[in-house]
N, C-alpha and C positions, 0 to 999 in steps of 0.2 A: 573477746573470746567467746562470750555466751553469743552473740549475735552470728560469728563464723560456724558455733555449732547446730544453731538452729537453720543455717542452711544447709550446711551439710546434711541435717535430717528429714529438710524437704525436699532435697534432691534425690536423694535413695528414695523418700515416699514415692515421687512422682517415677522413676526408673521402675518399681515395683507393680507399681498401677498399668504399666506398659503390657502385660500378661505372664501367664505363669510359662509357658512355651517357651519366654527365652528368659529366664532365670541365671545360665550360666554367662551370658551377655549381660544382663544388668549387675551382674557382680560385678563383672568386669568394667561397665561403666560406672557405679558407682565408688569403685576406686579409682579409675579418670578423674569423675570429678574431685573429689577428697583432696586430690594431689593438686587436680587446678588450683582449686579454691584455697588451700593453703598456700601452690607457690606464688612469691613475690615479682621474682626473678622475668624478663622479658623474653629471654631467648626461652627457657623451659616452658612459661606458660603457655608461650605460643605454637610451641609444639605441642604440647597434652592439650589446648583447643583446639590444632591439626587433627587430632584422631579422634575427638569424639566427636568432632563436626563430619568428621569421613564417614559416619552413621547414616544409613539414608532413613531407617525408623526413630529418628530423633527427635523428639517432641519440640514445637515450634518453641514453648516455655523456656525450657533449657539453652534452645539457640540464642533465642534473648538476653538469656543471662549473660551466655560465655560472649557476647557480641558486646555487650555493655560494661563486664570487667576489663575485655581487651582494650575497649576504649578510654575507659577511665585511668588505665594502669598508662598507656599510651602516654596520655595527656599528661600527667602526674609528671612523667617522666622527658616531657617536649620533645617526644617522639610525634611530631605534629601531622606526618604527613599518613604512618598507622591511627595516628589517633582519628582523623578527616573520612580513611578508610571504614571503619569499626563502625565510628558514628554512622555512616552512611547504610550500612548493612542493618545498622539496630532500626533504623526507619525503617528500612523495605522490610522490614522479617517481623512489624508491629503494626499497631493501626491505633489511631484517637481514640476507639471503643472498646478496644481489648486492654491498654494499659494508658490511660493519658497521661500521666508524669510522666512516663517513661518515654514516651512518643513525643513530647512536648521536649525535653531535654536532649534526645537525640535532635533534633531541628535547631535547639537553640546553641549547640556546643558546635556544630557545625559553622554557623555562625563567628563563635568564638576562635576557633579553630583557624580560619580563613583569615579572622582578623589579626589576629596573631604572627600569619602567615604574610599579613602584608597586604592581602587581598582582601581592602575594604570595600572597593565596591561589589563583591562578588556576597561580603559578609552581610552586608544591608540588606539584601535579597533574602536571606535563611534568619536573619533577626527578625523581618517582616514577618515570613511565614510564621512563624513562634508566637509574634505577636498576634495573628490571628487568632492561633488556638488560643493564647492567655487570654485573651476577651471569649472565645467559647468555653474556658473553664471557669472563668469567672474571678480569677485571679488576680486583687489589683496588685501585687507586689512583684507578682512573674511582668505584667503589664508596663509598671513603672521602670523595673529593671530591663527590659526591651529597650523601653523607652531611652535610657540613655545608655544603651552600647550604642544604638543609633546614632544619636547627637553627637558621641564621642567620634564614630565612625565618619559622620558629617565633616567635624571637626578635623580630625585629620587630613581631610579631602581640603579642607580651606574652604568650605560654604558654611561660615558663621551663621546666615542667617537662617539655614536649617537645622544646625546645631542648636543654636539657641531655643528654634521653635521647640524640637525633642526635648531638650533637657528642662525646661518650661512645664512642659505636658508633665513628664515624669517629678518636677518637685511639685505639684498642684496635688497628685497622688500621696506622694510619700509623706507630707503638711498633713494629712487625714490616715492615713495608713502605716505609714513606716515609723520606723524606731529610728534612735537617733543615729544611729552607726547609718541608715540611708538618708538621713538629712545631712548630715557632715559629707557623704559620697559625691552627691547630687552639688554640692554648695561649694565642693572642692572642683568637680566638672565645669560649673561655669565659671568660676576663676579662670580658667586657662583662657575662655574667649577673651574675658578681659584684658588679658595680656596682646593676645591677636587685634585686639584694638586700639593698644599701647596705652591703656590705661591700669600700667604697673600698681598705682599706690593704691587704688581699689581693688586690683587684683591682690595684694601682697595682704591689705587690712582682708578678705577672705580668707587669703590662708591661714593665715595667725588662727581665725576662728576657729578653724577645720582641726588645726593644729590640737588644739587644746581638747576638743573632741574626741577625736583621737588617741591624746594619750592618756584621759580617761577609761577612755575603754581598752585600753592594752593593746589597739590597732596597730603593731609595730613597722606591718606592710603598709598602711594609710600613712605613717609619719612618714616612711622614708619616701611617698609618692610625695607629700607635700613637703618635703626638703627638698625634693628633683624639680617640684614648679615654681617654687618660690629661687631656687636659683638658676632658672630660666627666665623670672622676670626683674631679677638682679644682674643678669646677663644684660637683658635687655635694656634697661635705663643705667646701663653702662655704670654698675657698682660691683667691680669683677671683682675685687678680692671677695665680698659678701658672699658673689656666686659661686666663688672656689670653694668657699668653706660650707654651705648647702652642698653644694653635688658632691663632694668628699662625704659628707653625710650619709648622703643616701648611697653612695657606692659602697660602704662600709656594708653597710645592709644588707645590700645585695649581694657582694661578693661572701657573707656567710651564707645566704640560700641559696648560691648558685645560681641566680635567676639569667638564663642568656638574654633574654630580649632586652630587662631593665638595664642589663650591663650593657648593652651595646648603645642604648639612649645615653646612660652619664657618661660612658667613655665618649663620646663622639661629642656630647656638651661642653666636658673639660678641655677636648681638644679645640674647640670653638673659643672657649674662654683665652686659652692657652696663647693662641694664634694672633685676638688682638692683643695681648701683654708681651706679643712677641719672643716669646717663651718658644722657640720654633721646636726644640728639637722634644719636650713634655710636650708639645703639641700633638708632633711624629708618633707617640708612642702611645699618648690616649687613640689618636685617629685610626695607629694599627687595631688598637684590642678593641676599639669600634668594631674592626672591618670581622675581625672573628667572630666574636660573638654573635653579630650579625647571621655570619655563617651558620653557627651553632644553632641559633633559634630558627633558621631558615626563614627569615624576613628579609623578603623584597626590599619593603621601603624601608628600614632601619640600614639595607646593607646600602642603599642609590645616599642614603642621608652620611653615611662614615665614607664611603670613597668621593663624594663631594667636598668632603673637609681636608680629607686625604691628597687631594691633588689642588686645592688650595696651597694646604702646607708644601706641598712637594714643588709647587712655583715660586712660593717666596725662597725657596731655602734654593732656586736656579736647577731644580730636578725637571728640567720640560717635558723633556720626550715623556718621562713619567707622569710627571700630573697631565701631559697631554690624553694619554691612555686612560688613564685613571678617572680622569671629567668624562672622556667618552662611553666609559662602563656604566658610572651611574646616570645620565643622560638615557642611556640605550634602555637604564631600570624604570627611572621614570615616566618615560613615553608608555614603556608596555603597560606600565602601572597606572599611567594616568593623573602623576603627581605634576599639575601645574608649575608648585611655586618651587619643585626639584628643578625643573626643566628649565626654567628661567632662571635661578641661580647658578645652575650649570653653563647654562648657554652666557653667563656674563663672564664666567672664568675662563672657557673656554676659549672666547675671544678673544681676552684680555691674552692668553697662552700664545695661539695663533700670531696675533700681533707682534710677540716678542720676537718669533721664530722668522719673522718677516714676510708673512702669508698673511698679508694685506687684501687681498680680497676673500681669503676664507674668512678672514677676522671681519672683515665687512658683512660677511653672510651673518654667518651669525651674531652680529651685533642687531642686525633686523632683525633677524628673531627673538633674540631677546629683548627688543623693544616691542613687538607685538605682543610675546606674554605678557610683559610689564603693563602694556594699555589694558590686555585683558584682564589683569588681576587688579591693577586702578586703585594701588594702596600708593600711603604716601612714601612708604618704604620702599616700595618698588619705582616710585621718581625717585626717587635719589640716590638709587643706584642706576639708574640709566643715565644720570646726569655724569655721577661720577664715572662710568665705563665711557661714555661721550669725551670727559676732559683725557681720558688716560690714550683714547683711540686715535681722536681727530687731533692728531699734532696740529694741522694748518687752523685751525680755528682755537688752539689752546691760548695764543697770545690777548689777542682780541676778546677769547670770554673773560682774561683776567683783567683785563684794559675796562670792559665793562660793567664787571666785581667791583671796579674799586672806584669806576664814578657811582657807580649806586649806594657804592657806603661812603662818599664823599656828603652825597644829596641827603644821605642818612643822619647824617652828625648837622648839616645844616639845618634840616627840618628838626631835629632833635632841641638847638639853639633856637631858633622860631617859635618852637614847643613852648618853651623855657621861658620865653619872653612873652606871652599870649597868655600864660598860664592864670594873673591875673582877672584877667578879661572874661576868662572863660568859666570861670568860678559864675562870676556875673549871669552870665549868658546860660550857664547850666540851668541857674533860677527859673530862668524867665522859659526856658526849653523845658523847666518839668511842669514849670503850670502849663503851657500849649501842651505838653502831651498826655497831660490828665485828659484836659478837655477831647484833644482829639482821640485818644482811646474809647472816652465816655459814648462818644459819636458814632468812632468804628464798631465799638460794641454793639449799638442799637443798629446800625445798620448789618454786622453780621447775622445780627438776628432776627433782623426783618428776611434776609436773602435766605437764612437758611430756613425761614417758616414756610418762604416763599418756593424754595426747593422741595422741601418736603411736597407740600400742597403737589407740585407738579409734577414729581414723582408718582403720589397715589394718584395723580390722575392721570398718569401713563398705566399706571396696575391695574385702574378701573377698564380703562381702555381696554386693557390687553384683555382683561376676563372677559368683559362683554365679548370682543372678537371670539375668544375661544367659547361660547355661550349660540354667537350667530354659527360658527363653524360647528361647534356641537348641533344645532338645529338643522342646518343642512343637512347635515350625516344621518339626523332620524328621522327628516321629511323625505329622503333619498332613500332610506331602510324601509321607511314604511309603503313609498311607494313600490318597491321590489318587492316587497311579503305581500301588499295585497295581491300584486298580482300574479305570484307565485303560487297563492291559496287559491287567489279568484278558479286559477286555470286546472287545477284537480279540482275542483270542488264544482267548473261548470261540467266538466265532463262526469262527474258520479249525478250531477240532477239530472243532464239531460240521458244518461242511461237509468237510473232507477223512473223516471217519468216514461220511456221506451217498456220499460218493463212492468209499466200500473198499467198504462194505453194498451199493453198487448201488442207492439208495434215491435213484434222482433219472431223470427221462426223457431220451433222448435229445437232446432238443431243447433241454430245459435246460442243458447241461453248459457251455454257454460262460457263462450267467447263473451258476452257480455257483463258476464259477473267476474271474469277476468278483469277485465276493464275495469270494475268498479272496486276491486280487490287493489291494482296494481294505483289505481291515483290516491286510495285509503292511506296507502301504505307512504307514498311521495308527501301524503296532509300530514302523516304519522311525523316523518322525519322533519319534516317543518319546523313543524309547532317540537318536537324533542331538542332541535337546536337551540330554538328559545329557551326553552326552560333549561336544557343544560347549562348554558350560557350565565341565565341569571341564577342558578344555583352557586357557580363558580363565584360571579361577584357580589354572592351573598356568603362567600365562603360556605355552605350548605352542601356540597357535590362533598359524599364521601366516596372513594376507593374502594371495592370490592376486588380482596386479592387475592387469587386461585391460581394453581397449579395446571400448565396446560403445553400444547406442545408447539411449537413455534411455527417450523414443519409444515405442521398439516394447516394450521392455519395461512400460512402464507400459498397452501397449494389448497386451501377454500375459497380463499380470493382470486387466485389463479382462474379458477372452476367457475366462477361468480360470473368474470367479467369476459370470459372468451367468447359467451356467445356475441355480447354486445359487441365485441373491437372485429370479430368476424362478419356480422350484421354491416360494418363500418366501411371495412375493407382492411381494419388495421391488423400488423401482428404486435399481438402477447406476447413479452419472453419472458420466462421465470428465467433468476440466476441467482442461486442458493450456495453458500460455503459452510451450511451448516451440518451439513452428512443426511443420514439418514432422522433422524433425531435430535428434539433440542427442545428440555424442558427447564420452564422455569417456572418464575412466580412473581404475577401482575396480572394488573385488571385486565382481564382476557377482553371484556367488552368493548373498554374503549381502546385497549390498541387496536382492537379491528374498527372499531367506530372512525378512529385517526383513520387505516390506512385504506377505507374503505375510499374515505372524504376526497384521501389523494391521487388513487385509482380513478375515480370517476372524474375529478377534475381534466387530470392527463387524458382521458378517452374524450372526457366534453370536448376541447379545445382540440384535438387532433384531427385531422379529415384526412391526410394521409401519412405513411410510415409506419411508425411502431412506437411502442409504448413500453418500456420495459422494469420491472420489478425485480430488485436485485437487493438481497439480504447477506449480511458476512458480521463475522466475529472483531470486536473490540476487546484494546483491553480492559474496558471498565465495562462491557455491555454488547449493543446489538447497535448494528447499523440497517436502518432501510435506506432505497436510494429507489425513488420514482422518475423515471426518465422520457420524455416526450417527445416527439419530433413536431409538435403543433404550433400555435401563433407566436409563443413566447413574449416577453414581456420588455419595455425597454427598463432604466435607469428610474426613470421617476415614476414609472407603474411601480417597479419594485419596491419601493418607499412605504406601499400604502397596502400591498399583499396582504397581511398581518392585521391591518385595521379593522378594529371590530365596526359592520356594516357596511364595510367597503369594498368593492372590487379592483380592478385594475384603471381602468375609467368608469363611465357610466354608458359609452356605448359596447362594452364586456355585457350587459345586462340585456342591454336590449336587444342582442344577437344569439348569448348564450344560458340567458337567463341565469338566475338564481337571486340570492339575500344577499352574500355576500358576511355571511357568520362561518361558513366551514372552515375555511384556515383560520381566522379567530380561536375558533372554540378550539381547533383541533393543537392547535399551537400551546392554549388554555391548559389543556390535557398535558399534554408533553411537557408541562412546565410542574404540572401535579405528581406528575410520576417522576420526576427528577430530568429530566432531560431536552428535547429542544427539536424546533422544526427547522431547518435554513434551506435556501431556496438558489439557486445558479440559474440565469433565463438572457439567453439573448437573440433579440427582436427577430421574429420572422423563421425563428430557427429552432426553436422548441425550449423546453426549462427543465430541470431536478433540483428535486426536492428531498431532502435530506433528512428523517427522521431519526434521530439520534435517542439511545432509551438504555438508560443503565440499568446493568441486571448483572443477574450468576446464573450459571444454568445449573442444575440440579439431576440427582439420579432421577433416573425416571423410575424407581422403586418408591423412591421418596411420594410421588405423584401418587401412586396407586396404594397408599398405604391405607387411606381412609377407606376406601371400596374394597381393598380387599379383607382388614377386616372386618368390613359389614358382613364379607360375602362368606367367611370363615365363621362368624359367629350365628347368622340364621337366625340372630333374635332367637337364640336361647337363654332359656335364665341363667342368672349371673349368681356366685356365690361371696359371699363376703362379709362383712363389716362395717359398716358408714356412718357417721357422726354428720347428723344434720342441724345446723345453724341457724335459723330464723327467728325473726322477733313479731312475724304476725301468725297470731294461730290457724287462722283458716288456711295459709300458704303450707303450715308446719305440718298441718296433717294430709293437705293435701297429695304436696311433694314425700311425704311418708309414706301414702299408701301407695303412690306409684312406685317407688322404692318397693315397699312388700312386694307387689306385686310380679316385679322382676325377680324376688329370690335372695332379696337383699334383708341381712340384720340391720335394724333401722337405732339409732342412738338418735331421739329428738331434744337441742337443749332449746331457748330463748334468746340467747345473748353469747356472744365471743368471751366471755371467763367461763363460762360453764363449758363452750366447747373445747378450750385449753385443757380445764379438769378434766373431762371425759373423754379426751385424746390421748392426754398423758398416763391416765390411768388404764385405759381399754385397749392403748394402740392399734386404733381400728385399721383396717385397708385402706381407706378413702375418708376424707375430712370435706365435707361441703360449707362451706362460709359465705352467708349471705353479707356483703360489704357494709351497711348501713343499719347499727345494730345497736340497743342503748347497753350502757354498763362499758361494753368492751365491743369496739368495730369491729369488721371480718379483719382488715389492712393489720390494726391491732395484735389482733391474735394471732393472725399469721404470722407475723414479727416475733414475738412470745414463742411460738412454737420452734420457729424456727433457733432460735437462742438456746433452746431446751433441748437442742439437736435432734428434735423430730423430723422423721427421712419420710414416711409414706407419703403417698402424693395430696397435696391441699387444693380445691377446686374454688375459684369465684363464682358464688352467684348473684347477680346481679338485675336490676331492671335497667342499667347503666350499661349498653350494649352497643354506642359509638364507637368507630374504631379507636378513635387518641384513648377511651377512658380501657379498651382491651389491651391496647398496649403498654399503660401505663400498669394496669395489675399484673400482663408478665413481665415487665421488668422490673417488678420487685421481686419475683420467683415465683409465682403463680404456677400450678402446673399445666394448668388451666380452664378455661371459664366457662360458665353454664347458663344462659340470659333466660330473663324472664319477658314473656311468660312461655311457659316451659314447653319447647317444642319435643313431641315423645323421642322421634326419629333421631335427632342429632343429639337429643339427651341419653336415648341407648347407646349410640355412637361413642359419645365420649366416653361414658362411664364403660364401655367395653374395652376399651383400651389400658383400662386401671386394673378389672376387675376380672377373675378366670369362670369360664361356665361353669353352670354346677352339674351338666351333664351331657353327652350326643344327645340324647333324645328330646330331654324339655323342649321347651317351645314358648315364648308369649306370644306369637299371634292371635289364639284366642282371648286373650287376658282384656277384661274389657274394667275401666278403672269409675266406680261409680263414684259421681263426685255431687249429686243432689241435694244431699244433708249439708253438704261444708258449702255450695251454694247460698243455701239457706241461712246455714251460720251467719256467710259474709254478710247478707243483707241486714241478716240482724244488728251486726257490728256497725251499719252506715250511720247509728245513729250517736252512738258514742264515739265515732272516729268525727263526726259534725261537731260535737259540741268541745272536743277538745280544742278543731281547729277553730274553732268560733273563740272560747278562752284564748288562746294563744296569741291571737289578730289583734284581741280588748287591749291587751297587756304589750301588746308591742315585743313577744318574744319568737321575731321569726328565727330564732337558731330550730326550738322547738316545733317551729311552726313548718320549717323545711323537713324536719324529720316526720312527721307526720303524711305530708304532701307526700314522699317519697314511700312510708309504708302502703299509703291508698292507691299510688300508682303502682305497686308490685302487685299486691293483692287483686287490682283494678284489670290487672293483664293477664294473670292466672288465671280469672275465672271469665275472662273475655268479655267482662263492662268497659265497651269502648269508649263509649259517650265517660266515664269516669277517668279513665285512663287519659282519655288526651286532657281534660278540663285537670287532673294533678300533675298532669306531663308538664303543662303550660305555666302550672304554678310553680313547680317545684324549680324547673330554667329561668324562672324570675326571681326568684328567692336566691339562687348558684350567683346572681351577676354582682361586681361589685359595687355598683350602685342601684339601690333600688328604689323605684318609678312608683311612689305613693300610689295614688289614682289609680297606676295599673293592676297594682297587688291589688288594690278593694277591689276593683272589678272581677279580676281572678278566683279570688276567695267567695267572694258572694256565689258566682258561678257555679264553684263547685258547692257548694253548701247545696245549692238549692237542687244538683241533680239527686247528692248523698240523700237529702231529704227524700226525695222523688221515689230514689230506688228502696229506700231503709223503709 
C-alpha cells in the first residue's frame, strides 16, 4: 500500500511539472492515473490506459509506466498475446540509457512471452538480445538466467548439445554468484537432458537433490516441476504406476494455481501414461484437457504435442477418420513450428492410420518420411520405432523378419551354451590378456606421447610459418607504401624547389609571380595533406585521435563540397549532381572536420578515377542518422580489388598507383573515422562501370537554435560584467588568487576556500550563484564535494575545473551532473562564455574590454613555490609514495598551465599519465621525475 501511494505521488508530481497553463488537465490526469494504478481488473485498466495514452502532451515517463503495468498485468494473467504487445511498446517508448532494468526486462519478457507461446525459436532471438545487454550491465545473475531459458529453449528444440552447452555456462555462474534456489534451478534443467539421453537413474538421483532443495525453501512451484520430470523419466524407463503418482502430484498443484500451460504438459503426460496401460478411455480424457489447456495458454507446441496423443488414442479405440484428422493438425503445428521429433512421431501414426484405412501408398509416403526424420534425429529411440512401424506396414516381409528373430535368438542361446562352457578357459586367458595389456598400454602410452609432442612441435611450426608469412606480406605492404609516399612527396616537393629556385634566379616575369606562388601554395598544401593522413592514421592506432564535437549544418556543408569540386569535375568534362533529402536545413552534432575530411577523401577519389560521365553526391535521412552515397561512372573495381579497398597502404592494385597515383591511406583512414564516430564506410563497384560508396554516420539532428546558443549569448552579453556570487575551489595558491582576481575583475563576489569541505561549508552556508570545483583537491576532491552537495539538495549550478580536459575525462564529470566544465589553463574567452550562461549582467553599460588582469606578483609567487613544490616531490619519489607523488605532479601541472610554463607543464603532464597507468615503468618514473625537478629547479 505504502509502495502504490508513493506512486501515486509521483505521478501527480510529474503531471504538475507539465506547466501551470494546463492545471485543469492534470487534474484530470491525475485522477486517470489514481484509478489506473489502483485498478486490477483488465477490461477497466485497459480502457483508463486508452485515455491517458490519447494525450499527445504525455510525458514519455508516464508512457512507460502504463506500457509496463499493462504488460505485467497481461502476463500475470496469460493474457500472452497483450502481454507480447505491451512488452514490445515498452522497448520502443525506452532506451538502455534512460532506464536499463526496465529496457532490459522489456527484451527479456518478450522472450519469455514467445516461449510460452510455443515460439522458441523466435524466443532465442529476444533472450540473446537481453543477454547482450546483461553483459553491458554487468549483471552476472540477469546473465546466467539468460543463460538457461536458452538451454531450456535449446532443449525443447531437441539440440541437447546446445542445451547442455547453455546450461553449463549458466551453472559455472551461479557456482560463484547464485544462491541456492538458482543452483537447484540450473541442476533441475539439466536433469531433463539426462532423461533425452535415457539416462533415467542419473536423471531421477538429480531430482531427488533438487527435490529436497526445494522444499527447503518453500519452492512449491519447483516441487511440483520436479514431480512433472521425475514422472517423465518414470514414464520413460517404463515404471508407470510411479509416473502416475508423480504427475497426479504435480497436477494437484497446478490445478490450484490455474497454470494453462503446466496443465496442458501433465494432462497430455497422463494421457501418454494412460495409453500404454491401456487405460483408453483416462487416456481420452487427460488427451482432451490436454488439447484445451493447450488452447487456453495459447501454445503451439503444447497444443501439436496433446492432439498427437489425441489421435493416437483415437486409433486404438478404431476412431480413424478422427485420429486421421487429428495427426494431421498437429503435424501441420509441428512443421510451422519447426518441432522435428513432433513431425516424426506424427508421421509414424499417421501411417500406421492410412495403412488401416487401406491407403497403402499414402501410408508408403509417409512411412518415408518418417524414416528420413528418424535418420535425421539418429536416436536409438527413433530406430525402433521405424523398426516397429516397418513390422506393422510391410505385411509381405513380416513373416521372414520373424523367421529371422528367431534364428538370431536360436544362435543366441547357442553362443550363450559355448559361453557357459568357455567360461573356464577364459578366467585363464583374462590373466594372461591383463598382463599383454598393461604392457601394451605402457607402450601406447609412450607412443601417444611421443605423437602428440610430435604434433604440437608441428603445429607451432605451421604458426611460426604462418606469422613469418603474414610478417613478409606485412613488409610488402610497407615497401609498396613507402614507395607510393616517396613518390607522392618526391612530386609536390620537386615542383615547390624547382619554383622557389625560379624565383631566387629571378627566372620568372613580373606579371607572373602571383601564378607562381600559386603553385607553390597549391603543392604545400597536397605535402599538407600527406603527411596529415600519416599522422591521423597513427594517432588512430595509437588510439591518440580525439573527436572535436561542434554543432554545424549538414546542408551547407554538403553544398561546400559541392562548391569545392565543380570546378575541378568541369575542368574534367564531368557533371556534379548534388541530391539532398534534407530540406533547407539540418543541424546536428559531430566532428565537423573529419566528416568533411571523409567526404572530401570520397569526392576526390570519384573525380580521380572518372574521365567521363558524372559523379554524383547524394545525402538523405535514416532512422538512426545520415546517409551519404558517392556515385561514379569511372573505372570501378572488380571482386578481388574490392577485398583490399579498406586496406591500410593498399590500393586496388599497384598499377591504380602508377596511373592514378596516390598512398593508398584515404579509404583506410577515412573508414578509421567512420568507425570513431559510430558508423561505417561500404563500397558497390562493378568493373569498368563506375562504384558507390556509402558513408553511413549516426546522428540526431538538433534545433538549430540549440546551434546558435553559445554565439548568441556571447553576442547578447558584450562582455559585460557579470553580477553574482562564486565559491572558488583550489588547493594551489598562486592558481586561487589568480582565478580570483579574474573573477573580481568580471564583477564577481569571489568566496576563495583550499579544499572541497570548505567548499561544501561555504556553499551550504552562503548559497552562492555558481560553485567552481577544482577536481584534484586534498581533504575533500572536487567529484567528492560535489557528491556531498548534491545529497544536501544543493540546486545552483556546480562547475568542473580541471587541468584534465580530454574528451572521456569531460564526459565522465558530466555524467555525474556536472553543470559544467572550465579547463586549465584558463582560457579568458570561453571562460566569460561559460560563466555567462550561469551568471546575469550587472548592467547595459559595463563593459570588460578594458579590464586588463595583472598577474606579475602571483608570477612571482609561482616561481618562488618551484622550490618547495621540488623538494616535496623529491620526498615523495625517496619514500616510494606515488599516491602523493601523483598529486603533487598534477597540482604543478595546473599551476604550470595557468601561468603558461610550458616547458613545466608538459615534463608534469608526462609525469602525472605515468603515475594514472596501472603499472608503472620504474626507470621511466626516475627519468620523469628527475626531469622535472631539474627544470622546477631551473625556473625556482
Amino acid at each position: 500500500m505504502l509502495t502504490r501511494l508513493k506512486r501515486i505521488c509521483f505521478i501527480g508530481l510529474l503531471v504538475v511539472l507539465s506547466g501551470a497553463s494546463n492545471d485543469a488537465l492534470s487534474n484530470e490526469q491525475t485522477s486517470l492515473f489514481e484509478q489506473f494504478d489502483l485498478e486490477q481488473t483488465w477490461t477497466k485498466k485497459h480502457r483508463l490506459a486508452t485515455d491517458i495514452l490519447a494525450n499527445p502532451d504525455l510525458p514519455n515517463l508516464q508512457r512507460v509506466t502504463i506500457y509496463s503495468d499493462l504488460a505485467e498485468l497481461a502476463f500475470t494473467q496469460s493474457d500472452l498475446a497483450n502481454a507480447l504487445k505491451y512488452f514490445k511498446l515498452l522497448e520502443a517508448n525506452n532506451t538502455l540509457k534512460e532506464q536499463p532494468k526496465l529496457y532490459f526486462r522489456a527484451i527479456k519478457m518478450q522472450g519469455v512471452v514467445l516461449y510460452y507461446q510455443g515460439l522458441v525459436q523466435q524466443a532465442v532471438v529476444d533472450y540473446n538480445r537481453a543477454l547482450n545487454i546483461a553483459i553491458t550491465l554487468k549483471s552476472p545473475i540477469k546473465q546466467a538466467n539468460l543463460l538457461s531459458n536458452i538451454g531450456l529453449a535449446y532443449f525443447d528444440m531437441y539440440n541437447m548439445e546446445l542445451a547442455l552447452d547453455y546450461y553449463q555456462q549458466a551453472k559455472v555462474i551461479y557456482e560463484k554468484e547464485g544462491s541456492a534456489q538458482d543452483k537447484a534451478d540450473i541442476l533441475h534443467n539439466i536433469a531433463g537432458i539426462y532423461i533425452r539421453l535415457s539416462r533415467y537413474e542419473s536423471a531421477l538421483e538429480m531430482y531427488r537433490e533438487v527435490l529436497k532443495v526445494f522444499q527447503e525453501l518453500g519452492d512449491d512451484d519447483g516441487v511440483a516441476q520436479v514431480y512433472g520430470n521425475m514422472g517423465v523419466a518414470y514414464t520413460e524407463s517404463r515404471q508407470y504406476q510411479l509416473a502416475l503418482h508423480y504427475n497426479q502430484l504435480a497436477l494437484r498443484y497446478y490445478q490450484s494455481v490455474n497454470n494453462a500451460f503446466q496443465l496442458s504438459t501433465k494432462h497430455t503426460n497422463l494421457a501418454t501414461i494412460n495409453l500404454k496401460l491401456n487405460k483408453f478411455d483416462v487416456a481420452l480424457y487427460h488427451a482432451n484437457a490436454g488439447q484445451q489447456f493447450a488452447l487456453e495458454a495459447d501454445n503451439k507446441s503444447l497444443l501439436a504435442a496433446a492432439l498427437h496423443v489425441l489421435s493416437t488414442v483415437q486409433f486404438v479405440q478404431g476412431n480413424t477418420e478422427n485420429a486421421k484428422e487429428t495427426s494431421e493438425r498437429s503435424i501441420t503445428l509441428a512443421k510451422e513450428y519447426n518441432n522435428g521429433m513432433r513431425i516424426k512421431d506424427g508421421l509414424g501414426v499417421e501411417a500406421l492410420i492410412h495403412a488401416s484405412l487401406g491407403d497403402y501408398e499414402k501410408a508408403l509416403s509417409l512411412h518415408q518420411q518418417y524414416v528420413d526424420y528418424q535418420r535425421s534425429v539418429n536416436t536409438e529411440e527413433a530406430s525402433k520405432a521405424v523398426s516397429q512401424f516397418q513390422i506393422q506396414f510391410e505385411s509381405n516381409q513380416l513373416n521372414q523378419e520373424i523367421k529371422q528373430l528367431k534364428q538370431q535368438q536360436y544362435l543366441q542361446e547357442l553362443q550363450i551354451a559355448k559361453r557357459s562352457q568357455l567360461t573356464f578357459l577364459l578366467v585363464i586367458v583374462a590373466i594372461l590378456i591383463l598382463i599383454t595389456v598393461i604392457a601394451v598400454y605402457k607402450r601406447r602410452t609412450e607412443k601417444q606421447a611421443k605423437l602428440k609432442l610430435s604434433e604440437q612441435v608441428e603445429q607451432r611450426t605451421k604458426e611460426l610459418q604462418s606469422v613469418a608469412q603474414e610478417l613478409r606480406e606485412a613488409n610488402e605492404v610497407k615497401s609498396q607504401f613507402l614507395a607510393n609516399i616517396s613518390h607522392e612527396i618526391r612530386t609536390p616537393l620537386t615542383a615547390i624547389l624547382a619554383q622557389t629556385d625560379d624565383l631566387i634566379s629571378g627566372q620568372y616575369k613580373a606579371e607572373q609571380l602571383q601564378d607562381e606562388l600559386r603553385v607553390i601554395q597549391r603543392q604545400s598544401e597536397h605535402l599538407k595533406s600527406l603527411i596529415n593522413d600519416v599522422l591521423d592514421l597513427s594517432k588512430i592506432e595509437a588510439n591518440r585521435l580525439e573527436l572535436n564535437i561542434s554543432c554545424f549544418d549538414v546542408v551547407k556543408l554538403i553544398n561546400d563540397i559541392h562548391a569545392m569540386f565543380s570546378p575541378q569535375t568541369k575542368a574534367k568534362g564531368l557533371s556534379l549532381i548534388l541530391e539532398s533529402q534534407l530540406g533547407d536545413t539540418y543541424f546536428t552534432r559531430l566532428d565537423l572536420t573529419r566528416v568533411k575530411q571523409i567526404l572530401i577523401n570520397l569526392c576526390a577519389n570519384a573525380i580521380k578515377f572518372t574521365h567521363k560521365g558524372h559523379v554524383t553526391i547524394a545525402v538523405s535521412k535514416t532512422d538512426q542518422g545520415l546517409l551519404f552515397c558517392i556515385q561514379d561512372t569511372g573505372i570501378g573495381m572488380s571482386s578481388s580489388q574490392l577485398k583490399l579497398i579498406f586496406e591500410c597502404f593498399s590500393q586496388a592494385d599497384n598499377s591504380i598507383s602508377r596511373r592514378f597515383g596516390g598512398t593508398g591511406l584515404g579509404l583506410s583512414l577515412s573508414q578509421q573515422l567512420a568507425a570513431m564516430m559510430g558508423g561505417y564506410i561500404s563500397v558497390q563497384s562493378e568493373f569498368k562501370k563506375g562504384s558507390e560508396f556509402s558513408f553511413y554516420l549516426p546522428c540526431i539532428q538538433v534545433e538549430e537554435q540549440v546551434c546558435h546558443d553559445d554565439m548568441q549569448a556571447k553576442s547578447a552579453a558584450g562582455h559585460r560584467l557579470l553580477s553574482g556570487k562564486v565559491v572558488l575551489a583550489e588547493d594551489h595558491s598562486d592558481n586561487r588568487k589568480l582565478i580570483s582576481r579574474y573573477l573580481h575583475s568580471l564583477g564577481l563576489e569571489v568566496i576563495a576556500v583550499e579544499n572541497g569541505e570548505q567548499a561544501v561549508e561555504q556553499s551550504l552556508k552562503l548559497y552562492p550563484d555558481l560553485v567552481l570545483l577544482d577536481i584534484q583537491m586534498p581533504v575533500m576532491d572536487g567529484i567528492s564535494a560535489f557528491e556531498l552537495l548534491k545529497q544536501c539538495g544543493y540546486e545552483p549550478p556546480i562547475l568542473a575545473l580541471t587541468a584534465n580536459a580530454m574528451s572521456h575525462e569531460i564526459d565522465h564529470y558530466l555524467s555525474l551532473g556536472f553543470s559544467n566544465y572550465l579547463a586549465k589553463p584558463i582560457d579568458k574567452e570561453s571562460f566569460y562564455t561559460v560563466l555567462a550562461k550561469y551568471l546575469s549582467s550587472a548592467n547595459e553599460d559595463s563593459s570588460t574590454e578594458s579590464i586588463h588582469v595583472d598577474m606579475s606578483d602571483l608570477v612571482a609567487s609561482f616561481k618562488q613555490s618551484l622550490i618547495t613544490e621540488s623538494e616535496l616531490i623529491e620526498q615523495h619519489f625517496k619514500v616510494g609514495d606515488y599516491k602523493s607523488l601523483q598529486k603533487d605532479s598534477h597540482r604543478v601541472l595546473g599551476a604550470a598551465q595557468m601561468f603558461e610554463f610550458k616547458e613545466i607543464a608538459l615534463a608534469a603532464k608526462a609525469l602525472d599519465d605515468e603515475l594514472l597507468q596501472s603499472q608503472i615503468n620504474t626507470q621511466k618514473l626516475t627519468t620523469l621525475v628527475n626531469g622535472l625537478l631539474v627544470l622546477l629547479k631551473q625556473y625556482g
